[in-house]
N, C-alpha and C positions, 0 to 999 in steps of 0.2 A: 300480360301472361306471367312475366317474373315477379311481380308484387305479388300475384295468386300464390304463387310458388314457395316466393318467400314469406308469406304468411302462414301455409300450411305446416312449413318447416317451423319456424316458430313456436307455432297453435304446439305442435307433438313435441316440444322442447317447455313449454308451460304446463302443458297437460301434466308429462310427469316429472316433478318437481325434486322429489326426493333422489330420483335415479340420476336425475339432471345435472342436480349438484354431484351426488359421488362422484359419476365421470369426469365434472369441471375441475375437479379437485386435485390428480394429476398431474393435468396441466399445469393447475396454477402453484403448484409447488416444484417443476422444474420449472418451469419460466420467471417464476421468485427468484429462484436458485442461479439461473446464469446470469438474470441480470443485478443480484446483490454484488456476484463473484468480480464481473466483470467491471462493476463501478468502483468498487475499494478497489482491483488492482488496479485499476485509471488510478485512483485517491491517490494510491503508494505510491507510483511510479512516479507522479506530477511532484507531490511532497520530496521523493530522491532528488528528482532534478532542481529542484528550487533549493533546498539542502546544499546541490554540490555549485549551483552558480550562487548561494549564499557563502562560499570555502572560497571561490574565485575560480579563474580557470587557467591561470597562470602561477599556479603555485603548484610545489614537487615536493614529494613528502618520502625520506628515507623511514623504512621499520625494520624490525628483525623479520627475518623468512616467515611467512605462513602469516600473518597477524595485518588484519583488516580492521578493528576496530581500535580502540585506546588501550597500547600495550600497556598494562599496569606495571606488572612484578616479571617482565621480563626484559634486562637488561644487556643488550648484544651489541649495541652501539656505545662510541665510548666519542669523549675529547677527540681523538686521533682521526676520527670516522667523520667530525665534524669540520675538523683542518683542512681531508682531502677535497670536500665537499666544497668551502669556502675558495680555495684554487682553481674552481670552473668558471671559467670566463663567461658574462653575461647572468651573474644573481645579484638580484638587486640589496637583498640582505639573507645569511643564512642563521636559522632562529633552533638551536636545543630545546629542548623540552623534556623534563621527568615530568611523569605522572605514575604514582604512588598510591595506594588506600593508605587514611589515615583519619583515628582515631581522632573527633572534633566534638570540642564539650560547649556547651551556653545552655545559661538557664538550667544548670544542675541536671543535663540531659546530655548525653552521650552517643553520636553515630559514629556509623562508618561512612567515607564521604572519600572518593574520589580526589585527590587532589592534585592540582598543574602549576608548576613550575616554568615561568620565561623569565627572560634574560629581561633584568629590568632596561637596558640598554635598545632593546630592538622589541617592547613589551608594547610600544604606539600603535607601529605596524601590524606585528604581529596577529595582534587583538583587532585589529582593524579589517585584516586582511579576513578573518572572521566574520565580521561582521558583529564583533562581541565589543558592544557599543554601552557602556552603564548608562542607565536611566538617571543613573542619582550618583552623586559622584564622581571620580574621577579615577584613571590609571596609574600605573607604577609612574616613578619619578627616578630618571638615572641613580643609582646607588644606594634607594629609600627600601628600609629595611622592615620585617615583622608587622607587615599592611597586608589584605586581602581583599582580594575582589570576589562576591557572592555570586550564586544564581538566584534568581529570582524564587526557586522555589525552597532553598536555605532559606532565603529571608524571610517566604512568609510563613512556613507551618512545617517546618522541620524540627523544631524547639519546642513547642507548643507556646512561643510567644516572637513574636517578630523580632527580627535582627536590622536594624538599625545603622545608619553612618554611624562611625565613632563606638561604636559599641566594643570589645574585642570578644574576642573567640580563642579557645584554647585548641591549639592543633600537636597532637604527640607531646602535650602538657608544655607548650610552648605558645605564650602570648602574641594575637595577634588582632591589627584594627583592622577596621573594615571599612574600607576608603571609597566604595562601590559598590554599588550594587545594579546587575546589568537586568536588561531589561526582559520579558519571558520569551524565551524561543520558541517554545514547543518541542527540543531536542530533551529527553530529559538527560542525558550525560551531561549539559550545558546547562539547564535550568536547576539541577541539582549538582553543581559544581564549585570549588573553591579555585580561584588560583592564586599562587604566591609568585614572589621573586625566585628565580633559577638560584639566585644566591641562598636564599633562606632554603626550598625544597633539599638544599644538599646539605645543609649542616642539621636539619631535623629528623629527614630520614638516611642520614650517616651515608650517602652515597659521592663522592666528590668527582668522579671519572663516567660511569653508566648515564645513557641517554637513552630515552623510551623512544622518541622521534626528531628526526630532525625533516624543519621546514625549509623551503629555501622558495623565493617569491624569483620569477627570471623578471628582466627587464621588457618593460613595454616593446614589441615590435617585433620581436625575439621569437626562434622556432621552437618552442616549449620541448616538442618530442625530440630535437639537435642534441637540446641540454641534457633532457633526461636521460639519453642514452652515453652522453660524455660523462654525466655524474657516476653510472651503473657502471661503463669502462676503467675510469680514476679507481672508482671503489675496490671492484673486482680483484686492479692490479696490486693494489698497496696492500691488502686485505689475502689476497691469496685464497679466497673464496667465496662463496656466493651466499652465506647466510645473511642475506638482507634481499629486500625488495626496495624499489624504485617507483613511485608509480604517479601518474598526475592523476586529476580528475576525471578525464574523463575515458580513463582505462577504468574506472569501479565502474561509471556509469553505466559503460555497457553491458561488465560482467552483469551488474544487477539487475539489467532491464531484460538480457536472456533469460536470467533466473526467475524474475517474475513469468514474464513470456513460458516458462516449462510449465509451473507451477497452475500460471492461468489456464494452460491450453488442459494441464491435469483435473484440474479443480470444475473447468465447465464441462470435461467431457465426462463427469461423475455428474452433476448435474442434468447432463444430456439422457442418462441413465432414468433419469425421472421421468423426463420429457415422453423418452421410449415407453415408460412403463404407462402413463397417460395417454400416447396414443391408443394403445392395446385396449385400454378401458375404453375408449372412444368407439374402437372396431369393435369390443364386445357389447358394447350398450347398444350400438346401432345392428349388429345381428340380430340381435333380442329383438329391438321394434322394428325391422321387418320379420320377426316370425309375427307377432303381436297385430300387423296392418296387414298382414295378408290378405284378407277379406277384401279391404279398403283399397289395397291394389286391385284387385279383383273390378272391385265397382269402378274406379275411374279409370279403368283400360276399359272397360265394357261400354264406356259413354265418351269413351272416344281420345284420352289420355295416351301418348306417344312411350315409346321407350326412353327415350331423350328427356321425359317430363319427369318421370318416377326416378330418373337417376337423378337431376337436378335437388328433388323435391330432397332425398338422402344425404346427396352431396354437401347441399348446403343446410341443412342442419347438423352434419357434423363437424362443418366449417365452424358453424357458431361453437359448439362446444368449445371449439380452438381458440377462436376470436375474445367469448366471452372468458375460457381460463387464462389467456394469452393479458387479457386487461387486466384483470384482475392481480395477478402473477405481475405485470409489470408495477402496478402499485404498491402489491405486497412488499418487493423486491429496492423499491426506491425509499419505501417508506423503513425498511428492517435497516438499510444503508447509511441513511441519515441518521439510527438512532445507533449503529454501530459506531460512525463519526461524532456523535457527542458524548459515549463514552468513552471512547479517547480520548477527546480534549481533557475528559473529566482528571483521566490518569496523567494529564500534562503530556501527551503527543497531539498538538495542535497542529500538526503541517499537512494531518489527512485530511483534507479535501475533498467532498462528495457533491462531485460535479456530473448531472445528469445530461449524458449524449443523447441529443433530440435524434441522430439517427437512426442510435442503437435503438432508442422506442420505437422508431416505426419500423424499422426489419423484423423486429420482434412483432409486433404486431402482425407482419404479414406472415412471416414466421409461420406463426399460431392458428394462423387461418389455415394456411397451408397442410401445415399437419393433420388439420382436424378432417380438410379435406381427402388427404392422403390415406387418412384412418378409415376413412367410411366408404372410401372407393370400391370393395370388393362388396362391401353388403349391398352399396347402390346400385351394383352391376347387376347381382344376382335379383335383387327386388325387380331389375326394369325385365328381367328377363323372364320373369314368371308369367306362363300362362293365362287367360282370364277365366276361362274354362276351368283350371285346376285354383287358381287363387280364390274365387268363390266357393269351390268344393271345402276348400280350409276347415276345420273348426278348431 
């Protein structure tokens, strides 16, 4: 009896073809829609966390107040901020950093280019602690002066001709080699990045005292959050204010996994808005053909069809509408995903990730059945309840 059922449903979903699609169409554009949203914020979220356990998770990073990313040109930390810091029991080394914009010439071509200053003294670590490992090359050398280390994408097509070991580079009309060149991150602040000796960064851009950040690595074994909050007290006291933060890894981690979290639950329930508007198509296309089969209700309640039959017969072809946009829609939505993710990498962010949740596809799926169901319930109702006496009268 349910194959009968479920063929006649079908038959009046082939039958009209045109109207079939419109109403599919709905569907498959919110069900695209949540499952693109949903897969790139997986992509991001995964990319953050691999980012911050690529930084470490035993490293403490001072900045000036407010400032989450690479403070450039603002200079609140100083020498002094670094002494107090270096005075907290249990860091393994604490590491200065300027970073500057500055003017970098090669090949009679001219940018602007981010550039980082570390202590050539604690530049192994440091850079290691990174994960900022040259491909080719090698790192500062205690006391080795007017050298650079490239990002990968300096090297290859930022000049219009590749940059080279040994090649130099002019920074603020100031001569420099190029002793490394690290390997592609996929970060572009890193992959489009210079860095010098802390020594050089202060005598080029005339800064000898200003610190952009200071890193400080704790020692193995050690209660990371103890220290941070002994560095933020030392700070506080000696300073007589609070204009700086304090912060490890994985205090951004979380801020930024709530923020995605807002933005996701924002972004699908604008989505869901489609969903909505797909069902409606679903309930008005399915009123439509029960005014359209009235007749046909008519004959097969007259030869013996149940109330219970004619709602099924309804029900589940409005299920398929759901089913069939619900597949479609998940294809749509994995397939716009993936090619979201390879223009990114295009632009050098290679750390998105579009990793497809086998579970998300099948809730989604049931999903879509559901709705389609949910959509047709009231016309199925009304269909099974019509007379046969009066559904034959029809014209």
């Amino acid at each position: 009896m349910f194959k009968d059922i479920f063929s006649i449903s079908l038959s009046s979903m082939m039958h009209r073809k045109l109207r079939s699609w419109l109403t599919i169409i709905g569907i498959i554009i919110g069900i695209s829609s949540v499952i693109m949203l949903i897969t790139i914020s997986q992509g991001l979220e995964l990319a953050i966390k691999e980012q911050f356990e690529q930084f470490g998770t035993n490293t403490i990073r001072v900045t000036p107040k407010g400032i989450r990313g690479p403070p450039t040109e603002t200079d609140v930390l100083t020498n002094k901020d670094k002494n107090i810091v270096e005075k907290v029991n249990g860091l393994e080394y604490v590491s200065p950093v300027l970073l500057k914009n500055a003017k970098v010439k090669f090949n009679n071509k001219e940018i602007l280019v981010l550039v980082a200053g570390y202590p050539s003294e604690n530049s192994d670590p440091g850079l290691d602690d990174l994960s900022l490992i040259p491909e080719n090359g090698r790192i500062f050398k205690k006391g080795e002066t007017k050298v650079a280390l490239i990002g990968s994408a300096i090297s290859e097509d930022s000049f219009g001709k590749e940059v080279s070991l040994k090649n130099s580079i002019t920074i603020n009309d100031e001569k420099f080699k190029v002793i490394g060149i690290f390997e592609k991150a996929g970060i572009p602040n890193i992959d489009r990045g210079i860095y010098i000796t802390l020594e050089d960064a202060r005598e080029i851009f005339n800064e000898q005292e200003g610190i952009s950040v200071i890193t400080a690595k704790v020692q193995e074994g050690l209660d990371i959050s103890k220290i941070r909050k002994n560095i933020e007290i030392k700070l506080e006291k000696e300073r007589n204010n609070k204009n700086f933060e304090v912060f490890i890894p994985e205090q951004i981690l979380e801020q930024l996994s709530s923020i995605l979290a807002v933005v996701q639950f924002f972004l699908v329930g604008i989505a869901a808005i489609s969903i909505f508007v797909g069902a409606i198509g679903i309930m008005n296309s399915m009123f439509t053909s029960v005014l359209e089969r009235t007749r046909d209700i008519g004959i097969m309640k007259s030869i013996g069809a149940k109330n219970s039959d004619i709602m099924q017969i309804f029900l589940i072809e409005s299920g398929l509408f759901g089913l069939v946009g619900g597949i479609i829609g998940i294809i749509t939505g994995i397939t716009v995903s993936y090619l979201i993710g390879f223009i990114s990498s295009q632009f050098g962010f290679t750390l998105l990730t579009i990793r497809i949740n086998p579970i998300l596809i099948i809730l989604t799926i049931i999903l879509s059945f559901l709705i389609g169901m949910v959509s047709g319930y009231v016309p199925a109702y009304r269909a099974s309840k019509l007379k046969p006496v009066d559904a034959l009268r029809y014209e």
